[in-house]
C-alpha positions as CSV (number, residue, x, y, z in Angstrom):
1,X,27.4,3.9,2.6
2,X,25.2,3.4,-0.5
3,X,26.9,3.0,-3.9
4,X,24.7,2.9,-7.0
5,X,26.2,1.0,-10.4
6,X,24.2,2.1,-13.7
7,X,25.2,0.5,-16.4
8,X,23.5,-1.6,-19.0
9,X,26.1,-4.2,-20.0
10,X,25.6,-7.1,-16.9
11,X,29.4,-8.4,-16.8
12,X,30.8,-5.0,-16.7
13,X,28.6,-4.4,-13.9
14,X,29.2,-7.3,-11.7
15,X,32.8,-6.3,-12.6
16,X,32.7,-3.0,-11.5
17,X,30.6,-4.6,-8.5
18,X,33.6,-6.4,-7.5
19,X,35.8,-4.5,-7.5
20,X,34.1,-1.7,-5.3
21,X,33.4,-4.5,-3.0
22,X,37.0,-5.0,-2.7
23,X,38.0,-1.2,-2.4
24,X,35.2,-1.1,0.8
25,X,36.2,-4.5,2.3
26,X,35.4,-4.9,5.7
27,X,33.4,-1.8,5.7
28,X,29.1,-1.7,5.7
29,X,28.2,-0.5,1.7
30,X,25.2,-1.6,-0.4
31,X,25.7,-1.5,-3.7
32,X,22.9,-1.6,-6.4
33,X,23.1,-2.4,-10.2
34,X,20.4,-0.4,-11.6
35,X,19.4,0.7,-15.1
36,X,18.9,4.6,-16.2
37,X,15.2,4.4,-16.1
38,X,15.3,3.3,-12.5
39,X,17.4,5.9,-11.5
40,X,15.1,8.6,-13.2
41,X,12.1,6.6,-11.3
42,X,14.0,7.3,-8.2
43,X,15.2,11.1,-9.1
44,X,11.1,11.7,-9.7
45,X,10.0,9.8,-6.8
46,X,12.2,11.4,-4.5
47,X,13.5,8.1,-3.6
48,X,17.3,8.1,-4.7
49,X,19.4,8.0,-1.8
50,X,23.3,6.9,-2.7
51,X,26.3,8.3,-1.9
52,X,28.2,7.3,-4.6
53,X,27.2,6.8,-8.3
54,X,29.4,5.1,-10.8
55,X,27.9,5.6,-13.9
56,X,28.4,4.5,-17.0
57,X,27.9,7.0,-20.5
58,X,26.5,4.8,-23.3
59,X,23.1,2.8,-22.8
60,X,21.8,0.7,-25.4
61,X,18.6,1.4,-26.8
62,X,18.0,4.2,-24.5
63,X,17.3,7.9,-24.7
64,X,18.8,9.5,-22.2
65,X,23.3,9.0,-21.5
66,X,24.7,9.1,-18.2
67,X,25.4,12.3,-18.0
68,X,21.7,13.2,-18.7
69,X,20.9,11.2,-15.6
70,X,24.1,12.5,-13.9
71,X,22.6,16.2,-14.2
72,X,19.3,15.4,-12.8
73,X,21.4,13.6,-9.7
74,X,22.9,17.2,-9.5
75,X,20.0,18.7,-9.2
76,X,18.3,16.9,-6.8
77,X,21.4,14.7,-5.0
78,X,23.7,17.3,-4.1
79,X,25.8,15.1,-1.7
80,X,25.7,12.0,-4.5
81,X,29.8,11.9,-6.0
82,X,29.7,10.6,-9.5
83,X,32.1,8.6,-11.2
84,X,32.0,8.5,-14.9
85,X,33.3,4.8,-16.3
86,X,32.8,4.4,-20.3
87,X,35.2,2.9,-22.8
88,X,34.3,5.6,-25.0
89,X,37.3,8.6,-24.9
90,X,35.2,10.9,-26.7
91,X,33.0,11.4,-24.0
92,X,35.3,12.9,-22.0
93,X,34.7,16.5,-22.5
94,X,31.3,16.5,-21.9
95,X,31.2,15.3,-18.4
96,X,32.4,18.5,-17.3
97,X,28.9,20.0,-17.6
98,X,28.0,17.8,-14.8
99,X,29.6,18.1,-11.1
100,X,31.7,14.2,-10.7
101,X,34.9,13.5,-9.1
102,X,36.6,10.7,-11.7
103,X,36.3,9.6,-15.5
104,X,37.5,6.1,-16.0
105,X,38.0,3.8,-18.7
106,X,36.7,0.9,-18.4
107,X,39.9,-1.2,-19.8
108,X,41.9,0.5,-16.6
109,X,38.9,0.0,-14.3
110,X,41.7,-2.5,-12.3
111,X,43.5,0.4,-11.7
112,X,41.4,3.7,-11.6
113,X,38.7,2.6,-10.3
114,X,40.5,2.2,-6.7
115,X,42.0,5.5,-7.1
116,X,38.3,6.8,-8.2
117,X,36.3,5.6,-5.4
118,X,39.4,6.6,-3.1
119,X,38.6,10.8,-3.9
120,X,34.9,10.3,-3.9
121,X,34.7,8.7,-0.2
122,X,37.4,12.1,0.7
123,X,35.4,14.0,-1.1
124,X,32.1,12.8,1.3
125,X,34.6,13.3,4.2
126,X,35.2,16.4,3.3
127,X,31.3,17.4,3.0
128,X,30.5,16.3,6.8
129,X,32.7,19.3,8.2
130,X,31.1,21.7,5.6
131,X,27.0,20.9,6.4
132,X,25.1,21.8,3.0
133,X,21.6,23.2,3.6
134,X,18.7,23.1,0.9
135,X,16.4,26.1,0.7
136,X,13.3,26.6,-1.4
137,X,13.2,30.2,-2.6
138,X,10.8,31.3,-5.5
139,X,9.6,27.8,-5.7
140,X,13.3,27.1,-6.7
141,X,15.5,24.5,-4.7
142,X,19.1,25.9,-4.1
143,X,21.8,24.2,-1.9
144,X,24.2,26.0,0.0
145,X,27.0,25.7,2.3
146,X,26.2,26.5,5.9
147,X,29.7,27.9,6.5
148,X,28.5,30.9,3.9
149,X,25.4,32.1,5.7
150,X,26.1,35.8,7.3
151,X,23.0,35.5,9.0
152,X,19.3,34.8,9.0
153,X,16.8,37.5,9.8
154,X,12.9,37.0,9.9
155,X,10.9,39.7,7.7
156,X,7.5,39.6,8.8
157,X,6.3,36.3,7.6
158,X,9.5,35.3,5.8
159,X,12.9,34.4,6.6
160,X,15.7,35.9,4.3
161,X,19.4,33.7,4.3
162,X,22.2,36.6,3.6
163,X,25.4,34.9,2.0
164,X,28.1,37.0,0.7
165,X,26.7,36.0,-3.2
166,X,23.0,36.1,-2.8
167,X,19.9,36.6,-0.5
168,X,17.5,33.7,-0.4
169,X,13.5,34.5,1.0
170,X,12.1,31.4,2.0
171,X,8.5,30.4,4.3
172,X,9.9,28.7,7.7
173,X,10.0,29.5,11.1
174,X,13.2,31.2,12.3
175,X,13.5,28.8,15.1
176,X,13.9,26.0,12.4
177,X,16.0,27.2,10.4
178,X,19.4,25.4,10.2
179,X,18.5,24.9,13.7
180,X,21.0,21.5,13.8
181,X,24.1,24.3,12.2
182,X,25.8,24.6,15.7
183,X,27.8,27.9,14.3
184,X,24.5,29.8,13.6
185,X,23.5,31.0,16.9
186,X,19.8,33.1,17.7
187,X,20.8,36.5,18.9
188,X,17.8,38.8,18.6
189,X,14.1,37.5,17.9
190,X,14.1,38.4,14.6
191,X,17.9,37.3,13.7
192,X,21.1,34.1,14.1
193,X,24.3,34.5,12.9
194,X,26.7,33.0,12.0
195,X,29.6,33.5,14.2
196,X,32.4,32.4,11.8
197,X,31.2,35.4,10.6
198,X,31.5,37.9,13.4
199,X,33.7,40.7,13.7
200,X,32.6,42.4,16.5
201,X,30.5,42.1,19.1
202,X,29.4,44.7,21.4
203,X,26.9,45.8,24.3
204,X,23.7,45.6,22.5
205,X,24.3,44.5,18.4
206,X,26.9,42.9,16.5
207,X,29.2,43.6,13.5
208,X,29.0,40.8,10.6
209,X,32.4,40.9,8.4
210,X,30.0,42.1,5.7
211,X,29.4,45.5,7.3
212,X,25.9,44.7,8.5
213,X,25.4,45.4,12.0
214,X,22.9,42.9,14.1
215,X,21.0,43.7,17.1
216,X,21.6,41.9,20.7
217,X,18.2,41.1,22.1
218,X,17.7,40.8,26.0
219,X,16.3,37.3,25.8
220,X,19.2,35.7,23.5
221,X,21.9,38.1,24.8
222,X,23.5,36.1,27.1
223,X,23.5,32.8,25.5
224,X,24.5,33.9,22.5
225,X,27.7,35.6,23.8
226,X,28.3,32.0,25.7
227,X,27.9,30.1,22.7
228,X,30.7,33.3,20.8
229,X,33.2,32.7,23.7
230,X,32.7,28.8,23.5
231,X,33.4,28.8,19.6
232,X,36.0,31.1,19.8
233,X,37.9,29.3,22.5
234,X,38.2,25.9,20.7
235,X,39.9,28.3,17.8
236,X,42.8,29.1,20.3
């Protein structure tokens, strides 16, 4: 695991350092003290790469806060879990335009901190059971949860993601796409489902719990009801 500290005053970092060291002891982290300008350099560079990020609010001297650098981690870190950690109340309120797990003060740091890097590792837990998958549609990067994805279908040189919400068109080959999602089967050389989301399946298509009714192609056919029997029966 990879924790990232960002916070300009040096003894409150190697504090915070310790005591995250403690919380994880006897477990494999690396933890980095960095400044807000590094973090940016990473964000641009496409090099950021924690799982954790306690950041603090206030930097001396410096343009951006920490929860301008906690939105760009947002948008380009999905996975990252933030942890605000300020000795400034006031601040409070506007960390809920970003997505974190914890605010702590700093004065209680002994005490919250624990209970803060506690959820965010649960929180990661929680995330390996629920695969997020990134998709660039209309030169826009969007991340969604696999476990929402109808199906896929291929439309001529496309490929179209149907969630319940939205429809995303994106330039990949159907074979690759969210080809490591175990629950998103091929059934029909232009289509994969998902088959959480099945309802029915009969001779030659399928009905999705959205209505939408899928062809069965020859080739997939019987591997794909394998793969339906084999999911359902671990369900039992």
């Amino acid at each position: 695991m990879r924790i990232l500290i960002c916070e300009d005053d040096i003894n409150d970092a190697n504090k915070i350092k310790a005591y995250t060291e403690d919380f994880f002891s006897g477990k494999q982290v690396d933890i980095d003290i960095c400044t807000p300008e590094d973090v940016v350099i990473q964000l641009e560079e496409q090099l950021f790469k924690y799982d954790i990020a306690i950041m603090d609010i206030y930097f001396e001297g410096c343009k951006l806060n920490g929860i301008d650098v906690s939105a760009m981690i947002n948008e380009e870190s999905i996975k990252c879990r933030i942890i605000y950690i300020s000795n400034i109340l006031e601040f409070a309120p506007q960390v809920y335009d970003t997505d974190h797990v914890y605010f702590v003060l700093k004065k209680n740091m002994n005490i919250t901190l624990k209970r803060a890097l506690k959820k965010a590792v649960i929180s990661l837990e929680q995330e390996l059971t629920e695969k997020i998958v990134e998709i660039v549609s209309e030169n826009v990067k969007s991340h969604i949860k696999a476990k929402d994805i109808i199906y896929i279908e291929r439309v001529q040189r496309t490929i179209k993601y149907v969630t319940a919400e939205k429809e995303y068109i994106t330039y990949e080959s159907l074979s690759k796409a969210v080809e490591k999602i175990t629950t998103i089967v091929r059934c029909h050389g232009s289509f994969k489902v998902n088959l959480s989301h099945v309802k029915v399946v009969r001779a030659d298509e399928i009905e999705m719990d959205n209505g939408v009714t899928i062809p069965v192609g020859r080739t997939y056919g019987d591997d794909f009801r394998q793969r339906y029997l084999e999911y359902y029966s671990e369900k039992l």
